[in-house]
ZAMARGU-4260 file (C-alpha; in steps of 0.2 Angstrom, whole numbers, plus 5000, padded with zeros to 4 digits):
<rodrens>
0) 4885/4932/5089 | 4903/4937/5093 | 4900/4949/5105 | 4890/4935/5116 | 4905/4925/5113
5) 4918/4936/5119 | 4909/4941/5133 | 4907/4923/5138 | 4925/4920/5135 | 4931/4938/5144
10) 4922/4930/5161 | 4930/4912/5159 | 4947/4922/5156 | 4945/4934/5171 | 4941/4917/5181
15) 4956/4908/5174 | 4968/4924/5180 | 4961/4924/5197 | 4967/4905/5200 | 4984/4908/5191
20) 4986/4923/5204 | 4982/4912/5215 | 4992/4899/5212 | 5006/4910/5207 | 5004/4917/5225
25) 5006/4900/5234 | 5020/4895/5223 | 5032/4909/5227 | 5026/4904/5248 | 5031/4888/5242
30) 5049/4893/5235 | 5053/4906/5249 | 5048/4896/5264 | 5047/4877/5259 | 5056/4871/5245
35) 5074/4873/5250 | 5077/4880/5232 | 5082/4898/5238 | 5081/4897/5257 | 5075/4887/5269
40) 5065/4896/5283 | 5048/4895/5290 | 5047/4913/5291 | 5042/4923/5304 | 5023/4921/5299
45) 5010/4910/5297 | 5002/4902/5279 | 4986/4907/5284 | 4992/4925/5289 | 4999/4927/5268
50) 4984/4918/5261 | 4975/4930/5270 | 4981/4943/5256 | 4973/4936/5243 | 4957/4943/5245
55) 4964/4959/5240 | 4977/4952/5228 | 4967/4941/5219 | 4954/4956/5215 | 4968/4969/5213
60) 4978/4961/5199 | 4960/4958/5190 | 4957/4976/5190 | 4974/4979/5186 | 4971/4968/5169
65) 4957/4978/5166 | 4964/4995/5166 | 4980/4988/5155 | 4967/4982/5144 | 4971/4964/5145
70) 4953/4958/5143 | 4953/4964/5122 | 4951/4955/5109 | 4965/4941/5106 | 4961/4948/5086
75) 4965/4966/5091 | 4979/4965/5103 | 4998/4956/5096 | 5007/4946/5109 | 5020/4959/5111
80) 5009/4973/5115 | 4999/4961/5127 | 5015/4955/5136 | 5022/4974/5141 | 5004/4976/5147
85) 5006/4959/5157 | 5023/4966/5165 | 5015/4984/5168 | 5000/4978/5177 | 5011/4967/5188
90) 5024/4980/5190 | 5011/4994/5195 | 5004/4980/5208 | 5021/4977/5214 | 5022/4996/5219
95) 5004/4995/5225 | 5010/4981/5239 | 5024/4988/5245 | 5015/5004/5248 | 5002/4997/5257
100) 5015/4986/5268 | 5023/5002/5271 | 5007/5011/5277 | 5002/4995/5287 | 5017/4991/5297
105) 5016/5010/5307 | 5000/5002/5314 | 5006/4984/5316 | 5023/4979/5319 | 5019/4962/5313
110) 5020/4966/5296 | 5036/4971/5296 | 5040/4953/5295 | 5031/4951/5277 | 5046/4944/5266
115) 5047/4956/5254 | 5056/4943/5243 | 5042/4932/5242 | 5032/4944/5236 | 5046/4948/5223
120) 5046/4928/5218 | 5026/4931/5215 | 5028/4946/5204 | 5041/4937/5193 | 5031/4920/5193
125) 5012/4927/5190 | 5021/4936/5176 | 5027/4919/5169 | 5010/4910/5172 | 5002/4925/5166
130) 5011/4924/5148 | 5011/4903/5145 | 4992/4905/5151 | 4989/4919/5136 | 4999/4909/5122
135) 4990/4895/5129 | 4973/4903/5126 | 4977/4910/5109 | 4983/4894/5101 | 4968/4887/5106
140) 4958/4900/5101 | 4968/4899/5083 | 4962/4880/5082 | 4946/4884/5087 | 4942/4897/5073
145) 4953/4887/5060 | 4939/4873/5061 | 4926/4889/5056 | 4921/4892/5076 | 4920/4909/5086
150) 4922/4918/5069 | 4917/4937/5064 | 4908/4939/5050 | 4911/4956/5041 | 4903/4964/5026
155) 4914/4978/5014 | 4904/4991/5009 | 4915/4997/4994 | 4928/4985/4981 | 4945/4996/4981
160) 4964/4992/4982 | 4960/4992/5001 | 4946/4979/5002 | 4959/4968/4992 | 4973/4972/5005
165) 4962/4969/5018 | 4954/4953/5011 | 4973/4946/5008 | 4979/4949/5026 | 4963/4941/5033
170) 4967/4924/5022 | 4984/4926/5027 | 4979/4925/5046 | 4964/4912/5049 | 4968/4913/5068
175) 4960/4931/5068 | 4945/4924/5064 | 4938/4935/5053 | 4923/4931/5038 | 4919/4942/5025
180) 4903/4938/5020 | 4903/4948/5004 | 4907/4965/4997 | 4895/4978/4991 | 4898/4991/4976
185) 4889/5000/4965 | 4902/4998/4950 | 4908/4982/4951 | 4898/4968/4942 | 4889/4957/4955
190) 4896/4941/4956 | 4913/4947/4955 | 4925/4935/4964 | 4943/4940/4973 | 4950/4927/4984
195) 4935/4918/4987 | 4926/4934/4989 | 4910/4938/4981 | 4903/4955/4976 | 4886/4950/4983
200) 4875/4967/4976 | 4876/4985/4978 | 4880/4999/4991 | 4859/5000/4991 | 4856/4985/4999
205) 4863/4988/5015 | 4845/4994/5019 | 4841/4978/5020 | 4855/4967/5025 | 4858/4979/5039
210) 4841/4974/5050 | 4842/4956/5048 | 4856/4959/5062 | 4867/4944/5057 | 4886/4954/5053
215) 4897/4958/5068 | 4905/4970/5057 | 4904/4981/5043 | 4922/4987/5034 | 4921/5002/5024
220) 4932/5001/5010 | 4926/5013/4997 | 4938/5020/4982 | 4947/5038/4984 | 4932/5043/4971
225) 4916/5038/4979 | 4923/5047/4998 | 4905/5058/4995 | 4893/5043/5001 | 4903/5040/5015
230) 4890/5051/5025 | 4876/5042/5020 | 4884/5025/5023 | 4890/5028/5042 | 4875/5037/5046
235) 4866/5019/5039 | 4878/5008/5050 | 4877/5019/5064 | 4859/5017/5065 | 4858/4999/5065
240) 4870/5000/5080 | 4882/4989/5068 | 4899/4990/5073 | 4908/5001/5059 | 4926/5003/5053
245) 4933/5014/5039 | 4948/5007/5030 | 4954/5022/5019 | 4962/5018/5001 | 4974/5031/5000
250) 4987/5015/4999 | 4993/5023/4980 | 4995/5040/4988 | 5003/5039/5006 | 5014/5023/5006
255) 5016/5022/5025 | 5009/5019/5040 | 5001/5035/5046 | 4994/5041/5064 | 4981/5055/5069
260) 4982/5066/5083 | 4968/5077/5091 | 4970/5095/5085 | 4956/5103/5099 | 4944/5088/5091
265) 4949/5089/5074 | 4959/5072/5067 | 4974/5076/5060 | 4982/5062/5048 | 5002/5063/5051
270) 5007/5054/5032 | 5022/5045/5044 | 5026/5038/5062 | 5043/5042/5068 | 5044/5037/5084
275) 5061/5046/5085 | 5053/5061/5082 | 5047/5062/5100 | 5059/5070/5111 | 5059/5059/5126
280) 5064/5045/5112 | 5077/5053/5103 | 5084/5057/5120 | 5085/5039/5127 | 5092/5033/5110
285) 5105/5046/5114 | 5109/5041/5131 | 5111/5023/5124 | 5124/5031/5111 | 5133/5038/5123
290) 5137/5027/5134 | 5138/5013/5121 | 5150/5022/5111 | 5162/5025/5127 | 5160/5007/5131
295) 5163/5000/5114 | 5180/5013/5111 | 5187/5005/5129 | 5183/4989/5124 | 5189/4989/5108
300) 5204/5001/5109 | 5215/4987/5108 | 5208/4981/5089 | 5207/4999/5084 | 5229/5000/5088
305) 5230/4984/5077 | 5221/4989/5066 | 5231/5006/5065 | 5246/4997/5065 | 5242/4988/5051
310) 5234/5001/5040 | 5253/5010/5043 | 5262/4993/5041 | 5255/4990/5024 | 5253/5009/5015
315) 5259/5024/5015 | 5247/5038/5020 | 5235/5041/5035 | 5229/5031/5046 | 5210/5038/5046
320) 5202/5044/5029 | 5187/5056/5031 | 5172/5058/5018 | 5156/5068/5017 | 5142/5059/5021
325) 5124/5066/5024 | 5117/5064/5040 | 5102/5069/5052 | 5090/5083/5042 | 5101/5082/5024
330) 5116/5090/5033 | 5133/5085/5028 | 5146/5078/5040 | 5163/5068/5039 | 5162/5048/5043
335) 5177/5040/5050 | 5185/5026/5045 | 5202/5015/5043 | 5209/5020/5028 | 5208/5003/5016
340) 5214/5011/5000 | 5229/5019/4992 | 5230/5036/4994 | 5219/5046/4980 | 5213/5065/4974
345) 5196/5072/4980 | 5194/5067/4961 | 5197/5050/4959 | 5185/5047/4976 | 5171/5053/4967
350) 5173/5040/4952 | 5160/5028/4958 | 5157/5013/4969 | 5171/5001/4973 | 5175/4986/4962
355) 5175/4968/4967 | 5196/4966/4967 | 5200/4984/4966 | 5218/4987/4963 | 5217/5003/4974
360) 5209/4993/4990 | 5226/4988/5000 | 5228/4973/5007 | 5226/4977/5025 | 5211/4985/5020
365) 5204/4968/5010 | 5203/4961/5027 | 5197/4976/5037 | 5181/4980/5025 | 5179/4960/5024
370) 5177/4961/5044 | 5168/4976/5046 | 5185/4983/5055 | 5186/4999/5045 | 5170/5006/5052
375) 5177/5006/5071 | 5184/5025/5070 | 5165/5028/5066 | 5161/5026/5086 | 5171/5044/5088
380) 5157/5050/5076 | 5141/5042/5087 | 5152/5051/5104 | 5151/5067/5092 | 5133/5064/5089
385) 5135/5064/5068 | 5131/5045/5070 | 5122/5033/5081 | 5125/5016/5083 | 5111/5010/5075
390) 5100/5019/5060 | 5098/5020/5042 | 5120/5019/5033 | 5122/5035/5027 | 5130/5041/5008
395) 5140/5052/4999 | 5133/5069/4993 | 5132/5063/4974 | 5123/5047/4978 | 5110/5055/4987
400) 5106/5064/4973 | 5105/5052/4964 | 5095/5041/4973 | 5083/5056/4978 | 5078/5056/4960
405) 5078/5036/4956 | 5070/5028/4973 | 5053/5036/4980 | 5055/5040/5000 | 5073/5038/4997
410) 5075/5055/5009 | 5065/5050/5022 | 5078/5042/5028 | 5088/5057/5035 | 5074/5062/5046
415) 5086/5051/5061 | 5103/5048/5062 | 5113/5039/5049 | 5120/5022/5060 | 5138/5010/5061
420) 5126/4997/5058 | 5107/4996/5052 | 5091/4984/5051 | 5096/4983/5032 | 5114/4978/5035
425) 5109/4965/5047 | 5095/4957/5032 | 5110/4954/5021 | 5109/4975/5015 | 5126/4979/5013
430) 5140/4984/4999 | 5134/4981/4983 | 5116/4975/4982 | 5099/4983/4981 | 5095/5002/4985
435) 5077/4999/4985 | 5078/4985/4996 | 5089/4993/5006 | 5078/5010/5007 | 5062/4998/5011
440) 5073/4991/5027 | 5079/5008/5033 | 5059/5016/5031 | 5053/5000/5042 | 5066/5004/5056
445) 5062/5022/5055 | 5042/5018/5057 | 5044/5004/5069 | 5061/5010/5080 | 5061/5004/5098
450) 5076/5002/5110 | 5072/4983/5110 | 5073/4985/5088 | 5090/4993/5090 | 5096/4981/5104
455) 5090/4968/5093 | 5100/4972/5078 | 5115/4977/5090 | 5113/4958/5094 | 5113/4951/5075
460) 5129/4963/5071 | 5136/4954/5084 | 5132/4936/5075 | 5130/4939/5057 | 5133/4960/5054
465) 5153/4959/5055 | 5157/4949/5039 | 5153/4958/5025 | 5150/4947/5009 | 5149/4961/5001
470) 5165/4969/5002 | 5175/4973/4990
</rodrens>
C-alpha cells in the first residue's frame, strides 16, 4: 500500500536531511577556516568544539522540516512551494542560533569567538544541498512511478465533467503517480471508456469494493445533479477509514479557482482568489510602486526630454495627450502618454481602434508606440496611484462596455489596478490581437499575483515587453 510506502520513504528522507545537515555543516567549517577561498584562519576554536553543535543542529533543522511541512507528499507539494518552506525552515533556525549564542556567551565567554559567518556559509549551503537533494529525489521518484512502481490507486465515485478533468491532468502527469482504477455511476453504461478509463459498475458497489481494502483513495466526482447521495457516499468511505476527497463539478458554473474560509466552522466558498484583495498585499505592491516609479522617472528623465523634444519637433500640439481610461473598482481616470497623433476632436478619438499605417499617427510617434516610449508619462500615473506598474492594461469607457457584454469575466479585471505593462503584454498581448486571450492572461495574474509574478514580468518587459509588433 502507499501509505507503507511513504512512511518508509518519509524515514529514509529524514535520514538523508540529517547527513546533508551534516555535511553542509562541515563544509561551511571547511570554507571558513580551511579552504583559503574566503579567509584563511584557524579560528579561535577547535573542530571538535563546532562538531559538538551538531547534536543539536542536526535534530533541530529535522524538526524544523517537519513543522514547514517538508516531509508531504512529493504529489501534493510543487517545488516552489517546497523550496520557500526549505528557505523558511533554515532562516527560522538561523534566528534560533544566534539567539542561543547570544543567551550562551553571558555564561561562557568562549562563545563569543563562534564565527558568526560560518554559520552564515551553513545557512546558505544546507539551503543549496537541501534543494539539489529534493529535485534529486523527485526525479527519481518520477522514474520510479513512470515504470508503474509506488503508485496510488484511486477509484471515482461519480462520471462528470470533473472526473474527465481530473482523469486528463493525472495522464498529463505520470510523475504524480496516480492510478484510477475505475469509475463508479449509476447512469453511465458500464464499460464506458474515457482515456483509458473504464466505468467499472455502479455507485452500489462500493459496498463491496470498499472492504477488500486494496484503494489508497477514493475521488468523489459526482455531477451537480446527483449532490443528494453525497451523505451516504462519504458516510460509506469514512467507515471503511478509506482516505476521501471530493472534487466538486461546478467547472460550468464558477470558472475559477475558488478558496473557503472558516465562518465560526461553516465553509464559505469565495467564487475567486485575489490575492491583492488582502491588505498587507496590496500594501507591498504599493510600496514597490512607489519607489519604482521614482526610480524609473530619474532614470529615465533623460529619454522622457527626447522624447518631448521630438514629439514638439515633429507636430504641432501638446507634448502629453490625456484619455479616460477605467481603472481599480470601474472608476474612471486619465492615462498619460506622449502624444503620437495629430491633433484631433474628442469626436474623432472615439472613432475606433488605430489602424495599421494610420495617416493621423505622426512620425515621431511611429517610433515612440513601436518602442513602447509613449507609455513613459504613464509612471506619473503609478506615483499618483491611478496605475501600477504592473497589472491588467486598462481601456477606454466605450470599450469596456463593449467587452462587458461580448467576453465573460471581462470585469474582473478591474478589481486591481490597471498596469504600464501586464502578464498579457509580455505573452505577445498587445495592440491588436485577441481580447479573449488577453482577458484570460490578465484573470491568471489576478488569481496567481505575487511580488516574484510582477518582478518576473518587470524582467520580460525588459527583454521582450518594449517592442510592440503590434503597433500601429
Amino acid at each position: 500500500m502507499i501509505k507503507d510506502n511513504q512512511q518508509y520513504l518519509n524515514r529514509l528522507h529524514v535520514l538523508i536531511d540529517a547527513l546533508v545537515v551534516a555535511a553542509s555543516y562541515v563544509f561551511a567549517w571547511w570554507l571558513k577556516f580551511q579552504s583559503g577561498i574566503l579567509e584563511l584562519e584557524g579560528g579561535a576554536l577547535s573542530f571538535a568544539f563546532y562538531m559538538r553543535a551538531l547534536i543539536v543542529i542536526v535534530p533541530g533543522e529535522i524538526l524544523l522540516y517537519y513543522a514547514f511541512n517538508l516531509y508531504t507528499a512529493k504529489r501534493v507539494q510543487g517545488r516552489r512551494l517546497e523550496f520557500s518552506n526549505i528557505v523558511m525552515a533554515n532562516t527560522v533556525g538561523l534566528l534560533i542560533y544566534f539567539t542561543i549564542l547570544f543567551i550562551l556567551q553571558s555564561y561562557d565567554p568562549q562563545y563569543r569567538n563562534v564565527s558568526r559567518e560560518m554559520v552564515f556559509y551553513f545557512y546558505v549551503t544546507n539551503i543549496i544541498a537541501e534543494e539539489m537533494v529534493r529535485l534529486l529525489i523527485r526525479r527519481v521518484l518520477r522514474n520510479i512511478r513512470r515504470r508503474g512502481y509506488n503508485l496510488k490507486h484511486i477509484l471515482l465515485v461519480g462520471y462528470s465533467r470533473a472526473a474527465e478533468q481530473y482523469i486528463d491532468r493525472i495522464q498529463v502527469n505520470p510523475q504524480w503517480g496516480y492510478d484510477v482504477r475505475g469509475i463508479l455511476d449509476d447512469n453511465i453504461a458500464k464499460g464506458t471508456i474515457y482515456k483509458g478509463v473504464k466505468v467499472i459498475g455502479s455507485i452500489g458497489n462500493l459496498n463491496y469494493i470498499l472492504p477488500q481494502n486494496s484503494l489508497d483513495e477514493i475521488a468523489i466526482t459526482l455531477g451537480l445533479e446527483e449532490y443528494y447521495k453525497l451523505e451516504k457516499i462519504v458516510a460509506e468511505c469514512e467507515k471503511s477509514g478509506v482516505h476521501t476527497k471530493f472534487i466538486p463539478d461546478y467547472g460550468n458554473i464558477i470558472p475559477t479557482r475558488p478558496y473557503t474560509e472558516d465562518l465560526l466552522g461553516l465553509p464559505v466558498i469565495n467564487i475567486r482568489y485575489v490575492p491583492l484583495s488582502n491588505t498587507f498585499h496590496a500594501l507591498t505592491k504599493r510600496c514597490m510602486d512607489l519607489v519604482g516609479s521614482i526610480v524609473c522617472i530619474v532614470l529615465f528623465s533623460p529619454v522622457m526630454l527626447l522624447a518631448a523634444l521630438a514629439v514638439k519637433v515633429t507636430s504641432p500640439g501638446p507634448l502629453i495627450f490625456s484619455q479616460e481610461r477605467v481603472g481599480l473598482h470601474n472608476k474612471p481616470f486619465h492615462m498619460y502618454k506622449f502624444r503620437t497623433m495629430q491633433v484631433q476632436t474628442q469626436e474623432e478619438e472615439k472613432k475606433g481602434w488605430t489602424t495599421k499605417g494610420d495617416p493621423r499617427v505622426t512620425k515621431a510617434g511611429r517610433f515612440l508606440r513601436k518602442t513602447s516610449l509613449d507609455e513613459l508619462p504613464q509612471l506619473f500615473n503609478v506615483l499618483r496611484g491611478d496605475m501600477s506598474l504592473v497589472g491588467p492594461r486598462p481601456e477606454r469607457p466605450q470599450y469596456v462596455e463593449k467587452f462587458r457584454e461580448e467576453i465573460p469575466r471581462y470585469m474582473i479585471k478591474h478589481q486591481v489596478r490597471p498596469g504600464m505593462t501586464g502578464w498579457a503584454q509580455v505573452n505577445g498581448y498587445r495592440g491588436d490581437t485577441s481580447i479573449r486571450r488577453r482577458i484570460e492572461h490578465d484573470l491568471y495574474y489576478i488569481e496567481n499575483w505575487t511580488l516574484g509574478l510582477d518582478f518576473k514580468i518587470l524582467f520580460l518587459t525588459v527583454f521582450k515587453g518594449f517592442i510592440n509588433k503590434n503597433a500601429c
